[in-house]
N, C-alpha and C positions, 0 to 999 in steps of 0.2 A: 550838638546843634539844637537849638528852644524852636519850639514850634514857632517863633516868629521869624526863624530865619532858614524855614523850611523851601527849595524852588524845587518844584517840580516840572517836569518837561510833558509833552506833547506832541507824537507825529500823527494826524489825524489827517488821513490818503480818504478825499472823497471823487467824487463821479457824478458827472453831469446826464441827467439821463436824455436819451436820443432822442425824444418828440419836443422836450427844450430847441433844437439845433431848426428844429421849423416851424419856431412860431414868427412871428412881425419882427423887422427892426425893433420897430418903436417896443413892444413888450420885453424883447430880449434888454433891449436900453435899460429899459425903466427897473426890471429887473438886476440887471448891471447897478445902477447909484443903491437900490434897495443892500445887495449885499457889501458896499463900500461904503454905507453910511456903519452896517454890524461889525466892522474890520475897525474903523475907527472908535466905536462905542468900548470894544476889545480893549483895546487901547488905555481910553480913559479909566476903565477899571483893575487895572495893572495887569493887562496881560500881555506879555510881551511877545511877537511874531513874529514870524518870517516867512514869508509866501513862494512856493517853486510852483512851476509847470509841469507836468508828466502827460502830456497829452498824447495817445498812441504810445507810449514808453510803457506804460506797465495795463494790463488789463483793467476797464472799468476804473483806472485814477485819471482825473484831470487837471487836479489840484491837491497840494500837498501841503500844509501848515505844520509850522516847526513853532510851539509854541514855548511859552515858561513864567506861571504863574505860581505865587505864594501860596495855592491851596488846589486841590480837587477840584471843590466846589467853584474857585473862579472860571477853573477850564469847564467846565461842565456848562456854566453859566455862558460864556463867550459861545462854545458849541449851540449851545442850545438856539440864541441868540442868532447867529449864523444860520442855523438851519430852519428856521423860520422867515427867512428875510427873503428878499421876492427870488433868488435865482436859488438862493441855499430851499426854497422848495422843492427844486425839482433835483437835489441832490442824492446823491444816498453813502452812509460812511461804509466805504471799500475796508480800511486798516483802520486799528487806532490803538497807537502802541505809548502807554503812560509808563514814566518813573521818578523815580526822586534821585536826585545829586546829591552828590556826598564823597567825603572823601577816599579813596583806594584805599588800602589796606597794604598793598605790594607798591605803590608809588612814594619813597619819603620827601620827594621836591618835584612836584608837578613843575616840568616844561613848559613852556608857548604852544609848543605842539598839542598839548593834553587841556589846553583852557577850553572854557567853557565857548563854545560854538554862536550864542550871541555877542562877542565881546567881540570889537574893532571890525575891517571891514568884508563883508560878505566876498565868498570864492563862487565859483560859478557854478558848482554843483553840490547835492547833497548826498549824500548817502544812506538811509538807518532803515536799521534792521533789528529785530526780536531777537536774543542769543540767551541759550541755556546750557548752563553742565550739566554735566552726570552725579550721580548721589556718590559715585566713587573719589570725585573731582573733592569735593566737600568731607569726605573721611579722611583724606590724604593728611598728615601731620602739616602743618603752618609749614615749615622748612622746605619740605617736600614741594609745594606750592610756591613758595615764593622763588624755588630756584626755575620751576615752571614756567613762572611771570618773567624773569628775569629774561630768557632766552628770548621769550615773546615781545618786550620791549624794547630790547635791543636790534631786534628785526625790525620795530614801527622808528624808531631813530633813524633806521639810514632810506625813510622817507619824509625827509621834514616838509614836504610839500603838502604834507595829508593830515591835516587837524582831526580830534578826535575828542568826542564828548563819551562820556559813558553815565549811563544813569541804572539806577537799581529797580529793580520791578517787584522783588519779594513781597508777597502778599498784596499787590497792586495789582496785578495781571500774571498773564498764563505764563511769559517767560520770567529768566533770572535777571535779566537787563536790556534796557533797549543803547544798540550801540550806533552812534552817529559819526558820521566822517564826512570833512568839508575837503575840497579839492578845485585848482583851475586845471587839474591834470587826470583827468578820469583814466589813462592810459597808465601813470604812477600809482593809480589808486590800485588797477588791477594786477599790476606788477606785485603789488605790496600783499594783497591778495592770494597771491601764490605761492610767495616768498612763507606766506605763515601758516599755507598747508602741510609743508613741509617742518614747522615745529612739532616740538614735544606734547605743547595746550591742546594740538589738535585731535588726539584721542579722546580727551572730554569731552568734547562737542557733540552734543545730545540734537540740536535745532537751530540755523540759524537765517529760516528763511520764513515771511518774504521779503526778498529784497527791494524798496523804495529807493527811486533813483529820480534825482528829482534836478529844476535847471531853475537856477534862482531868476526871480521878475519880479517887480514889481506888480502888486497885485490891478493896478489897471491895467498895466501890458497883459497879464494873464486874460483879463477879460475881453481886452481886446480883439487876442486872440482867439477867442471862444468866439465871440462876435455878440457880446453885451456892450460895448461901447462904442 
């Protein structure tokens, strides 16, 4: 893959902070169009988004951005941008878990199930979380490993309700990968969830917390709901 057709992703878990929740209609408003005029500027600079709620769901997130831009530097630029804008002031980033996409290794014909998570129509929830192996995971012979993967994929097949993105984090950030799952069925999600503690993979697992769990909105209903609109 040339560096022109590098996409990196983005879950970047922020929080609104509690003296925001009592200021004026009108400042909270005004403050509201400020951060959806920086959502749409996102936008025009190719960065492409996806907005969830987690309000009361996970500690200090109120908003979750699943982002996927051609560079670092544009997420960086859109953040930045964001948090500067009248509500993104009184923010603070809770999570922010970066990687790059690329293709498996142990996957030779990516499914529907394993596309890429911006691609057709949004499910109702999100999923992503930071996940690392162990340095034993990584000594293991290629063979040894793919028969690993094998049992492990064959467990996420007999849930085709649960999309799944995987992105790489080596030398990007603290874990090995940040892993994403889209679901209308958060009940299948956690079944599936069980189902793979019970594999082989799961003696390698070094870290795979924390978990963002997020309910997709539109980013005005999210505001709304906050009570900036």
């Amino acid at each position: 893959m040339s560096a022109d057709d590098q996409i990196y992703v983005q879950a970047l878990a922020l929080g609104v902070e509690p003296a925001w929740r009592r200021a004026s209609d009108e400042a909270r408003q005004a403050d509201g169009r400020q951060l959806l005029d920086a959502v749409a500027d996102a936008v025009r600079d190719g960065v492409r988004g996806v907005t969830y709620s987690s309000i009361g769901l996970q500690a200090g997130v109120d908003l979750i951005l699943w982002r996927m831009a051609p560079s670092i530097d544009a997420l960086e630029t859109a953040a930045a941008r964001l948090l500067r804008s009248g509500l993104g002031r009184w923010m603070t980033v809770r999570h922010s878990l970066i990687g790059r996409v690329g293709a498996s290794q142990y996957v030779k014909k990516p499914t529907d199930q394993e596309q890429s998570l911006f691609a057709g129509e949004r499910s109702r929830y999100l999923v992503v979380y930071p996940f690392t192996k162990s340095a034993e995971w990584y000594l293991l012979p290629r063979e040894a490993r793919q028969g690993v993967m094998n049992e492990h994929m064959r467990v996420g097949h007999e849930y085709p309700m649960v999309r799944q993105l995987l992105a790489y984090s080596f030398g990007l950030d603290d874990q090995d990968f940040v892993v994403a799952y889209e679901t209308d069925d958060l009940a299948a999600f956690g079944d599936l969830v069980r189902a793979l503690r019970a594999t082989e993979s799961r003696r390698s697992t070094v870290g795979d917390t924390p978990i963002l769990v997020g309910i997709h909105r539109p980013v005005e209903e999210i505001l709304g709901i906050l009570g900036a609109s």
